[in-house]
C-alpha positions in Angstrom: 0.0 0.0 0.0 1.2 3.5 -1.2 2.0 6.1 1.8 -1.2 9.1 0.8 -0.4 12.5 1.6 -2.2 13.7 4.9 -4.4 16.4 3.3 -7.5 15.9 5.1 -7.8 18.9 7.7 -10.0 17.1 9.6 -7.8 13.8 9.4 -4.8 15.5 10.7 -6.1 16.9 13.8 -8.1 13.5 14.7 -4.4 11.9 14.5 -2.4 14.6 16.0 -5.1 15.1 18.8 -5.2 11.2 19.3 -1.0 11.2 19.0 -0.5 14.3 21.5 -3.5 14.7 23.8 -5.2 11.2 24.3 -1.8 9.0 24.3 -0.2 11.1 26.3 -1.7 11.0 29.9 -0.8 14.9 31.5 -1.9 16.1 28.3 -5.0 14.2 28.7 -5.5 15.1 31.8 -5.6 18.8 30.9 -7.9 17.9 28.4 -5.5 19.9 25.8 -7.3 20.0 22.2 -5.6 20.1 19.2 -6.5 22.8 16.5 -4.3 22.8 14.2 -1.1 20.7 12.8 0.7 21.3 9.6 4.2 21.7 8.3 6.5 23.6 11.2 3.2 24.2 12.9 0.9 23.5 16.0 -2.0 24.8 17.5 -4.0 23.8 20.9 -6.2 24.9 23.2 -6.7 24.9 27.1 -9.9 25.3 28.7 -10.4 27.1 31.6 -11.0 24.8 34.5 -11.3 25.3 38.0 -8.8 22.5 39.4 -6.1 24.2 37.2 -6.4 27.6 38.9 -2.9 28.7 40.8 -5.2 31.4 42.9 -8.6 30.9 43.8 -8.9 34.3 45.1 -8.2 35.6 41.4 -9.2 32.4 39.7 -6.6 32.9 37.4 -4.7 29.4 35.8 -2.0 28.0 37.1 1.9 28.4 35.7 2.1 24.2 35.8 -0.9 23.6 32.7 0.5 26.7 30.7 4.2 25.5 30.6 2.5 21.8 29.8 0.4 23.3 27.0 3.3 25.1 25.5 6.0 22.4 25.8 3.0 19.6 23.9 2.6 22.4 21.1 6.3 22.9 20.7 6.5 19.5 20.6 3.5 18.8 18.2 5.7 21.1 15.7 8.6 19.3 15.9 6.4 16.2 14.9 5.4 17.9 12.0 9.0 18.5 11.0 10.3 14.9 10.9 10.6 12.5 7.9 10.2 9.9 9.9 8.2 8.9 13.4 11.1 9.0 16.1 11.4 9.7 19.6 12.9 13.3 21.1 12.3 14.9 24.2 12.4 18.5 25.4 16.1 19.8 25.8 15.0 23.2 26.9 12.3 25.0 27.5 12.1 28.9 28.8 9.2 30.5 28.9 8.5 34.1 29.6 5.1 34.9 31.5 3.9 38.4 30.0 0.6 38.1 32.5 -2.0 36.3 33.5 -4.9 34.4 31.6 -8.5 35.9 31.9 -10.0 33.9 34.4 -12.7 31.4 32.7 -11.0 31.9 29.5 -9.3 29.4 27.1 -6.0 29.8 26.3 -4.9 29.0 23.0 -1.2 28.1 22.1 0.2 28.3 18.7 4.1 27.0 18.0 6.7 27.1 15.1 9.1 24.6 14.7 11.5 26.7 12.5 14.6 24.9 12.3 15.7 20.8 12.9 19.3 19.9 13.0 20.8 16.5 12.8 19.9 16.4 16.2 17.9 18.9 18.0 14.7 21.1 17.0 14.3 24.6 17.5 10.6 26.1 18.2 9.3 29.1 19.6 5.6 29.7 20.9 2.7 31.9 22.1 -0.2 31.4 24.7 -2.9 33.6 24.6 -6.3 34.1 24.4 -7.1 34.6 20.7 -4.4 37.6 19.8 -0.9 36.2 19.5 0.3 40.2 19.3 -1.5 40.0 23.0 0.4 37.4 24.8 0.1 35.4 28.2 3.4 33.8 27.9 6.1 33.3 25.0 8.4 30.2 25.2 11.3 29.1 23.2 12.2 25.3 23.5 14.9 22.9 21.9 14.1 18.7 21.7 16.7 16.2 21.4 16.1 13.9 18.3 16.6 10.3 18.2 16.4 9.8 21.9 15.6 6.4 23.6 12.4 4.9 23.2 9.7 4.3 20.3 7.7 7.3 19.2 4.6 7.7 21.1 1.5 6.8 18.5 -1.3 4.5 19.8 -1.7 1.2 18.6 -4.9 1.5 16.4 -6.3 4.0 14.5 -10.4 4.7 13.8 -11.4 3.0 10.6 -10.3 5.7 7.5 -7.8 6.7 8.9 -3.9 6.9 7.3 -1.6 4.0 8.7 1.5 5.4 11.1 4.6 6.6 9.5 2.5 8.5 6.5 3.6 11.9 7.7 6.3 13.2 5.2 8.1 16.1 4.5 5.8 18.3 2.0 2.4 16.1 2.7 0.9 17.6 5.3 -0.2 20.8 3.3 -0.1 20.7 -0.1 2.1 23.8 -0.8 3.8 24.5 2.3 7.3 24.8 2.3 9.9 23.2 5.0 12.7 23.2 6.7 
């Protein structure tokens, strides 16, 4: 069977949400959503919910599910970066906490994978609540390639959709350009 290019929008966020929200359990557990995944690019989406609050005077979310949300996006855009399914794991992350999420608000992060070396990826990221120019927090994180382990990618996939190890340079978007 021939490897088809993952076109289908729709298709591509079922995997990546099922690849980096529902196999991995604290990203699960935060009930992170994937919005978007292409070439050099990830998107999610954290709900405002009252056992994540750092304050319950102010309400507002806590550090701990913001630094998770942005180190799965930066990741997630890695992913989309790699020839071939392989496990990495974040080198570095900093992040940079411009202030605090609107309590009861979802925060959205948004992550660029814009250069892969040999061996490490390089990404930086927003969170925010729909205005990247209006930002909670702005990370910058490296991942280690080829580390120990098998990728993470769950043993079956709903009926229609692409086997693993489809995603290739060029096939996510038609058009988009690469690394």
């Amino acid at each position: 069977m021939s490897k088809q290019p993952l076109t289908d929008h729709a298709e591509r966020l079922a995997i990546f949400q099922k690849w980096f929200s529902d196999t991995i359990p604290h990203n699960k557990a935060l009930g992170l959503k994937v919005l978007d995944a292409r070439r050099g690019f990830a998107s999610m989406q954290l709900d405002w919910r009252e056992e994540l609050v750092g304050n319950p005077e102010t309400g507002v979310l806590a550090g701990g599910p913001l630094t998770a949300m942005l180190d799965g996006c930066c990741g997630m855009a890695v992913a989309t970066m790699l020839k071939n399914p392989e496990p990495f794991a974040t080198l570095d992350l900093r992040i940079d906490y411009v202030k605090p999420a609107t309590p009861g608000q979802p925060v959205i992060a948004e992550a660029e994978c814009y250069r892969v070396t040999h061996s490490v990826a390089f990404t930086r990221a927003f969170a925010h609540h729909g205005d990247a120019k209006d930002p909670i927090a702005a990370a910058a994180g490296t991942f280690m390639l080829g580390t120990k382990g098998r990728p993470v990618r769950p043993r079956t996939l709903e009926p229609g959709t692409l086997e693993p190890g489809t995603l290739e340079p060029g096939t996510l978007e038609p058009g988009t350009g690469g690394a």
